[in-house]
C-alpha positions in Angstrom: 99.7 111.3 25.9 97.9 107.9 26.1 93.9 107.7 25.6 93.9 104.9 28.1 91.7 105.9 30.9 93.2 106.3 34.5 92.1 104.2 37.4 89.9 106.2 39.7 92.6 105.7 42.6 95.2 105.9 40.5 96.9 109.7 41.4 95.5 109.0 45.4 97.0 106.1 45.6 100.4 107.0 44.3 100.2 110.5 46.3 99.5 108.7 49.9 103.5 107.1 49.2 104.7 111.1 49.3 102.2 112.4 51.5 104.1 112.1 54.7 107.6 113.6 53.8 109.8 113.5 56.8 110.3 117.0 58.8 113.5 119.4 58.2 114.5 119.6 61.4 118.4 122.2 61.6 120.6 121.7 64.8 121.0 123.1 67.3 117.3 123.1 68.0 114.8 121.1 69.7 111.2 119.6 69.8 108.2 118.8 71.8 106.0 115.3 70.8 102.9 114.2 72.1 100.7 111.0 71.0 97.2 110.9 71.6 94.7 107.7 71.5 91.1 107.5 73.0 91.3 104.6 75.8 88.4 102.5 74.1 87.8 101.4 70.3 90.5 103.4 69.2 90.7 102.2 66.0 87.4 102.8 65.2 87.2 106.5 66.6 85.6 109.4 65.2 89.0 111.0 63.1 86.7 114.2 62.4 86.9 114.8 66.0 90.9 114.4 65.8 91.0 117.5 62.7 88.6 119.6 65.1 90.6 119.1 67.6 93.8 119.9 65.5 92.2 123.0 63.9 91.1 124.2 67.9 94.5 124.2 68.0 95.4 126.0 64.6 92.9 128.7 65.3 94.5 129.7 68.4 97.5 130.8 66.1 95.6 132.1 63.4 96.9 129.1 60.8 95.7 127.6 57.8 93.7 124.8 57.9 93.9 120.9 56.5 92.4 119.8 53.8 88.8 118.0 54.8 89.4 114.6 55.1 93.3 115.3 55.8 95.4 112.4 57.5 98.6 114.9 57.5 99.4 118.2 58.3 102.3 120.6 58.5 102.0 123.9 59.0 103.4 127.1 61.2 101.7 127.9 64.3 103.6 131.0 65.9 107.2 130.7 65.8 107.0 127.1 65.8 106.9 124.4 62.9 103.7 121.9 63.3 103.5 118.0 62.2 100.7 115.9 62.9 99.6 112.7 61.7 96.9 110.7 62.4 97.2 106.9 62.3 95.3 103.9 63.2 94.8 104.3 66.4 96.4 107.4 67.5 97.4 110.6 66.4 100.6 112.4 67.0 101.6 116.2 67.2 105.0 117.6 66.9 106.4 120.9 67.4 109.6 122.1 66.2 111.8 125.1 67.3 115.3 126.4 66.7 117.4 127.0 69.1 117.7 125.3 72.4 117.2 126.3 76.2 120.0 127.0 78.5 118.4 124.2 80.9 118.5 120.9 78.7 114.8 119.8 78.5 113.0 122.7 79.6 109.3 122.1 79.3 108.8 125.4 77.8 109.1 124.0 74.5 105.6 121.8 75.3 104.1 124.6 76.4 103.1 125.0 72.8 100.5 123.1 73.5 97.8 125.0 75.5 96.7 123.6 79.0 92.9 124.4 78.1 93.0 122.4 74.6 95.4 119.2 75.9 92.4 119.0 78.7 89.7 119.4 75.7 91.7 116.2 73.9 89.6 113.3 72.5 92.2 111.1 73.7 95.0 110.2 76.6 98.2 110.8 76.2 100.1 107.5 75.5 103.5 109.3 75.5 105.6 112.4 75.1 108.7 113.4 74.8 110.7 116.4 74.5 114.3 115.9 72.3 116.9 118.3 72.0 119.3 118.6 69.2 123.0 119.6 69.6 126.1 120.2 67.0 129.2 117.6 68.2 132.1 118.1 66.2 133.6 114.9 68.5 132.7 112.4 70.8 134.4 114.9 73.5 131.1 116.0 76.3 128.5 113.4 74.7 128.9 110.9 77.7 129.1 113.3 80.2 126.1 115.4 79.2 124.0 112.1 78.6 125.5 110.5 82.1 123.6 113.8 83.3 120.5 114.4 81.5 119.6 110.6 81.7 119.8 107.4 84.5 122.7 106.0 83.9 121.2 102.3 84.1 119.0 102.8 81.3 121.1 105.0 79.2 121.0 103.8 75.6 123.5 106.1 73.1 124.6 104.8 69.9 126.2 106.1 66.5 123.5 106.0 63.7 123.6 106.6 59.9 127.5 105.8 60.2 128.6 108.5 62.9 126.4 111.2 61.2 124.6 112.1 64.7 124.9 110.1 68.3 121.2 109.6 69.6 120.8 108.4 73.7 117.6 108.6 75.2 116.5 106.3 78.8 113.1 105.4 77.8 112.2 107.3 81.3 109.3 109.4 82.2 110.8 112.3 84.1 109.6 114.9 86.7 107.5 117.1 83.9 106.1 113.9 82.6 108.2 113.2 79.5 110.4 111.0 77.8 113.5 112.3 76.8 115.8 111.9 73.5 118.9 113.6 72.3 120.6 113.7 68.9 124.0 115.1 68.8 124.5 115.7 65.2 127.7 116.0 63.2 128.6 119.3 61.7 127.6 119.5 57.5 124.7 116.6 58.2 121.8 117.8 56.2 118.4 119.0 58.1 116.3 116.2 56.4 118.4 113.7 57.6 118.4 115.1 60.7 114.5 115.0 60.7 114.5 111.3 59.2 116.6 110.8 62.4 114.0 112.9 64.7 111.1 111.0 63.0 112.6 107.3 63.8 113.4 108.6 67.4 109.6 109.2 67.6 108.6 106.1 66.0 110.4 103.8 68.2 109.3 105.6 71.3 105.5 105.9 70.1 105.1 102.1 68.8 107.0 100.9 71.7 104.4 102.1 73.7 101.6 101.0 71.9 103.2 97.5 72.3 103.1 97.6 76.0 99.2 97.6 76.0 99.4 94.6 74.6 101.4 93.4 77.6 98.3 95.2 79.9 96.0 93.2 78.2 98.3 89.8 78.7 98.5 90.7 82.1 94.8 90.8 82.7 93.8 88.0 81.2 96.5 85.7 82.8 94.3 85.6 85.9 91.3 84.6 83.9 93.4 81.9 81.9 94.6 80.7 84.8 90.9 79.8 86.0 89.6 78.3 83.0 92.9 76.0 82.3 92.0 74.7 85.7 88.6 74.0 85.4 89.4 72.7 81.2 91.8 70.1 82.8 89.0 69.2 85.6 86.8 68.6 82.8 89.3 66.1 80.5 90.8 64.6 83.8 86.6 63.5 84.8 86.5 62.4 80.9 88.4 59.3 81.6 86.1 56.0 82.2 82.9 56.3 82.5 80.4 59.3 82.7 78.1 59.5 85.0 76.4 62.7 83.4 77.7 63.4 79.6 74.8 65.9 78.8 76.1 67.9 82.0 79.8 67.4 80.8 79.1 68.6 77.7 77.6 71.4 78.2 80.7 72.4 80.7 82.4 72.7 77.9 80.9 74.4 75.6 80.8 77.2 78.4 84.3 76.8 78.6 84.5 77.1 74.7 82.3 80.0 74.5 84.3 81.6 77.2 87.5 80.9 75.6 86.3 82.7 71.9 85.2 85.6 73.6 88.6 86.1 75.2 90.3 85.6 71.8 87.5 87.7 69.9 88.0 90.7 72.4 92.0 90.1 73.0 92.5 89.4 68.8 93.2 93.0 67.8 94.9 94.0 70.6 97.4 91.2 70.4 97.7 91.4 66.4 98.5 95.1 66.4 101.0 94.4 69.1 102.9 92.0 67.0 102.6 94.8 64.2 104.0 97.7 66.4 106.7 95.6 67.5 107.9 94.8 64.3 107.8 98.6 63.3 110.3 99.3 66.8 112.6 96.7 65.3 112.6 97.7 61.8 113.2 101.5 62.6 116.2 100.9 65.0 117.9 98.2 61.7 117.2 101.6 59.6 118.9 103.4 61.3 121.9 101.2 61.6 123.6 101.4 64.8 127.0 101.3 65.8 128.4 101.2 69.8 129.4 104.5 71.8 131.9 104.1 74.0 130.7 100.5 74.9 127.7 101.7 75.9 124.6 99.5 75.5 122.5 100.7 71.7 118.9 101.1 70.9 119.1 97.8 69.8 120.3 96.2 73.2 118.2 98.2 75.2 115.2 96.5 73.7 116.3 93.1 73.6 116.9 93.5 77.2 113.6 95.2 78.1 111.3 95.2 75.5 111.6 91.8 73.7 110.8 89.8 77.1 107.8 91.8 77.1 106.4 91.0 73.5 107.7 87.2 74.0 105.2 87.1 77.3 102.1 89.2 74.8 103.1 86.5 72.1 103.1 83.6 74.9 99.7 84.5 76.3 98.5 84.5 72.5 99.3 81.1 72.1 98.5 79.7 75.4 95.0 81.4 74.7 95.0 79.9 71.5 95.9 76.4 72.3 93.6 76.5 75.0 90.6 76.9 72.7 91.8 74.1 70.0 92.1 72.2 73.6 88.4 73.0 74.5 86.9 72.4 71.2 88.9 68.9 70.3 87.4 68.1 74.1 84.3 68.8 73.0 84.5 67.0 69.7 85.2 64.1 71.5 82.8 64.5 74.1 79.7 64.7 71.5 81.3 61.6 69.6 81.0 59.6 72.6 77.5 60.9 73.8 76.0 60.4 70.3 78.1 56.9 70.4 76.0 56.5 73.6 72.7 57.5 72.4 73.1 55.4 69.2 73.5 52.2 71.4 71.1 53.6 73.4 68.9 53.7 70.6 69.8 50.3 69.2 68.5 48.6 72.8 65.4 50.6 72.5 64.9 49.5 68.8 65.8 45.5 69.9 63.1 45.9 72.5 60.8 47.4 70.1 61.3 44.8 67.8 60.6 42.2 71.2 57.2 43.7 71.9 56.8 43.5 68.0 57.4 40.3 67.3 55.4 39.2 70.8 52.4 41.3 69.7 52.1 39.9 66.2 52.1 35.9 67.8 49.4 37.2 70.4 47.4 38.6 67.4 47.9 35.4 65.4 46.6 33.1 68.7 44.1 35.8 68.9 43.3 35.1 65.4 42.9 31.4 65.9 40.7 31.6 68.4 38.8 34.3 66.4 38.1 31.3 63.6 37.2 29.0 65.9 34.6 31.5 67.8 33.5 32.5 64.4 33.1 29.0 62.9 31.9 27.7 65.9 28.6 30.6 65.1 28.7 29.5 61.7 28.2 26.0 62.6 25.4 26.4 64.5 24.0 28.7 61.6 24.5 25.9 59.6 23.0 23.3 61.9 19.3 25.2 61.6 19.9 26.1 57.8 20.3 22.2 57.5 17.7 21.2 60.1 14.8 19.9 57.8 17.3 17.5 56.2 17.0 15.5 59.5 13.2 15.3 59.1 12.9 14.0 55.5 16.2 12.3 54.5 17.3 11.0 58.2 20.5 12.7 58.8 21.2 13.1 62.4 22.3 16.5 63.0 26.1 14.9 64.8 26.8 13.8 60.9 26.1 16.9 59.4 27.9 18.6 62.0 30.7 16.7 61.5 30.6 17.2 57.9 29.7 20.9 57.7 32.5 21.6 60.7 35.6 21.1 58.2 34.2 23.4 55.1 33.0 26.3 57.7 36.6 26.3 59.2 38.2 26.7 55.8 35.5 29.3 54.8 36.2 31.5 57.9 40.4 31.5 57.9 40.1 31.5 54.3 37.6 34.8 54.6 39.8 36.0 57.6 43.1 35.7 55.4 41.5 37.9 52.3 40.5 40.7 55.2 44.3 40.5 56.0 45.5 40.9 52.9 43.5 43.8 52.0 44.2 45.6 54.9 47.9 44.9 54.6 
């Protein structure tokens, strides 16, 4: 053996790809299937209360329970085989019995499940379905029996696994509340691949409903879309020319934006998980490869005829909701570029007028300035005048001549002083 150490997840991780082996299921016989998910955050449910739930059920048979933890289970509970499973956002319970009842899709069969612990369920039911499973050495009876157990304008019967069993089913609640499916199986077909069969049946019939929520949800936000599409196009149509109130606009819009990401934040899942279950529906009907019966419309054509329209309306509103935001937020991009565009010129006009009262403030300071040196000097002067006074008395200068002469130099001295003030304070 190697020394090289194993990856913790190495043996879990490989296990999980064998941990859900497909049920051996003998003909004839037949089988009750119920699906369970909560009707709010089912995805992020408590799953502990799912293996109570499952072992409330165990313990009314007295049978062993799952592992902790357990995702799968198969077991015996009375004279019944038990398969459940617990997915993403639902978990699924299927009984198994041999034999089958004189009247075709007798209830009895679901009975299984106890009245008191379906009512104590953590979850609705999203479907059920009860499937019976007949030996066909030929085609001779299969029509008839499935003209009879099912409506004959949503019959859908095809030859699978190349003519090893004929499956028909009508996608149809009936009277006891139940879908119904029926496998007519060749004689010498093994029981696993009978089970495989039994287990695609399911599938289709479980993630098909699962899809349809999806359509729910598309339906009741149509309304909604419908509302903010009109008042989005109010909002572009009033963006042409000028605007009156941008600040008012804008802000419109961003409501309409915020609206619009709520939707798709809330709607997201939902409408991913749709697209997911619908490609599971697909892919187990191409598994099972299915040929035509009696020219009778298949699986295959039963859903492109009712159940594709459905998903191309889910995937519609997905995109309409989608384009609708990009619509919103290029709106708004635009909106702000033209109300900053707005408030630069704004801006710009304020700054020119700025610069006006500037410019007009600094000539009224420089007149004020000149007047301030001839105020000054005009003091000065007459300091001057009685500083120089006794020159009069003994040299006979008249005070007009040294006025005149003193009148130039205190002029310089007082801009000259003024400019040096200026400069130091500048």
């Amino acid at each position: 053996m190697t020394s090289i150490a194993d990856h913790p997840l190495r043996y879990a991780m490989t296990n999980e790809l064998h941990a859900r082996p497909f049920p051996v299921v003998a003909a004839p016989s037949r089988a009750a299937y119920l699906a369970i998910k909560p009707a709010a955050n089912a995805a992020g449910r408590d799953r502990e209360a799912d293996r109570v739930h499952l072992i409330s059920l165990l313990d009314r048979f007295g049978a062993q329970h799952p592992q902790p933890g357990a995702t799968h289970y198969s077991g015996t509970i009375g004279r019944h085989s038990l398969k459940w499973e617990s997915h993403t956002e639902f978990v699924t319970y299927t009984i198994f019995g041999l034999g089958v009842a004189e009247t075709p899709f007798d209830a009895q069969t679901f009975s299984v499940f106890p009245k008191q612990w379906l009512a104590e369920s953590p979850g609705t039911r999203i479907t059920s379905a009860l499937i019976r499973v007949e030996v066909a050495e030929g085609d001779e009876g299969i029509f008839e029996k499935a003209n009879d157990w099912f409506v004959p304008e949503s019959l859908a019967i095809s030859r699978v696994l190349n003519d090893g069993l004929v499956m028909a089913g009508d996608f149809r609640i009936d009277h006891s509340g139940h879908m119904r499916f029926a496998l007519f199986v060749r004689p010498g077909v093994g029981e696993q691949r009978i089970g495989r069969v039994m287990q695609r049946l399911c599938e289709i019939e479980t993630y098909k409903a699962m899809s349809m929520i999806g359509l729910h949800q598309a339906r009741v936000l149509s309304p909604q879309m419908e509302g903010i599409d009109k008042t989005l196009t109010s909002l572009l149509s009033d963006m042409i020319g000028t605007i009156n109130k941008p600040d008012v606009m804008l802000q419109s819009l961003l409501e309409v934006s915020a609206e619009l990401e709520n939707i798709v934040a809330q709607s997201s899942f939902r409408f991913g998980a749709t697209e997911a279950y619908k490609t599971i529906v697909n892919q187990r009907i191409n598994i099972l490869r299915e040929q035509r019966f009696q020219e009778l419309q298949t699986f295959g054509e039963f859903m492109m005829r009712r159940f594709d329209p459905a998903m191309r309306t889910v995937k519609s509103t997905q995109e309409r909701l989608s384009h609708m935001s990009d619509r919103a937020q290029r709106a708004s991009d635009l909106l702000r570029t033209r109300v900053d565009v707005e408030r630069s010129a704004q801006n710009q006009e304020l700054l020119t007028s700025m610069d006006m009262r500037a410019a007009l403030q600094l000539r009224l300071q420089r007149t004020v300035e000149g007047l301030s040196v001839v105020a000054i000097s005009y003091y000065a002067i007459n300091i001057v005048l009685y500083a120089l006074g006794p020159l009069e008395k003994y040299y006979g200068i008249s005070k007009t001549v040294m006025a005149a002469t003193a009148t130039p130099l205190v002029l310089l001295g007082v801009w000259w002083m003024l400019k040096r003030i200026h400069k130091h304070f500048d």
